[in-house]
Structures are given as C-alpha cells and as structure tokens.
N, C-alpha and C positions, 0 to 999 in steps of 0.2 A: 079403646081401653078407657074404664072410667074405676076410679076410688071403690066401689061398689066390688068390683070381680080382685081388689088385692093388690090391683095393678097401678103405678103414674107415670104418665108420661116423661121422660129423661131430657128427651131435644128434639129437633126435628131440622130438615134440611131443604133451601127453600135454592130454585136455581140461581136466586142471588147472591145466595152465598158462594155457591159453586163458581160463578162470574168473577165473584172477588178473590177467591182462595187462589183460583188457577189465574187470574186477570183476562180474561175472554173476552172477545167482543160481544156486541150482540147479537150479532150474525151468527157466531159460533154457539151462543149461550141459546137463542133461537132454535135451533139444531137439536139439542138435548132433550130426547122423547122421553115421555114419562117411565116407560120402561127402564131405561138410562137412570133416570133418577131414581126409582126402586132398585135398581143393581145401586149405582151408588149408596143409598142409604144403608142398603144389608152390609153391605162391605164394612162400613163405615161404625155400624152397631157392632161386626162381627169383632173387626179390629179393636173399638172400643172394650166389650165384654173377656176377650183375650186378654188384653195388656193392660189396662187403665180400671177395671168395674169393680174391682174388690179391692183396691188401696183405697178409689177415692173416696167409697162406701166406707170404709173404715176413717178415714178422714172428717167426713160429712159428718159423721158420728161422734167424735170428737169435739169437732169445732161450729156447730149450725148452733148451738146454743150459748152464745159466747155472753158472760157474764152471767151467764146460771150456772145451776147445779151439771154437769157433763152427763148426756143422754146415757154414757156406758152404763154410767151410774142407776140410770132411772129405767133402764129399757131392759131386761137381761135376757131378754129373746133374741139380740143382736151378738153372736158369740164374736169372737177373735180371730177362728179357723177359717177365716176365706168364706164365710156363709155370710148372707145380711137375712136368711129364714129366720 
C-alpha cells in the first residue's frame, strides 16, 4: 500500500511483539510460521476495524492537530456517521 492508491499503513505486527503480548519463549516464538502470522494479523485487523476503527478515526480527527484550528473544522469530507470517506 502506498499514499499514491488513497491508502496508509495503520500497524503492523512483528513475532516480537507476539513474544511479548503472550510472553513466549523462543522456542515457541520460533515455532510461529508465517502463515500463523498472516492468520494473526487478519484477526487482529479484523477485531480492530470491528470494535476500535471508527471511534479512534473519530478521535484522531479531533485531536492530531492539537493547538490548531480542529481538522473537523478544516476537512469536511470526514463526516460524524461512522465513515472517515
């Protein structure tokens, strides 16, 4: 994905971090095939875009410009209704 097609990157998820969240050895973290890490990641977006992706869009919106003029103000393509289109 690049800026170019509309699109930017959110996060990404590296097996260190999976190491650390669950506390894993290495041996186990070892273990974890890349496929595993593509199921995790989807999950993990999925869960995101479900529960968390239009509050914090809303949020970000609000507050990423702090001691300016408020993006609501400036952007009016970013409605209120759960869309960030």
């Amino acid at each position: 994905m690049n800026c170019e097609d509309g699109f930017f990157p959110i996060t990404s998820v590296h097996r260190l971090d999976i190491k650390e969240a669950l506390h894993l050895s290495d041996e186990k973290v070892a273990k974890i095939t890349d496929d595993m890490m593509r199921d995790i990641a989807r999950k993990m977006a999925d869960d995101y875009c479900e529960q968390l992706f239009w509050d914090t869009c809303r949020l970000s919106r609000n507050t990423s410009q702090r001691g300016k003029e408020s993006i609501s103000r400036r952007k009016p393509w970013m409605p209120d209704n759960g869309s960030c289109r």
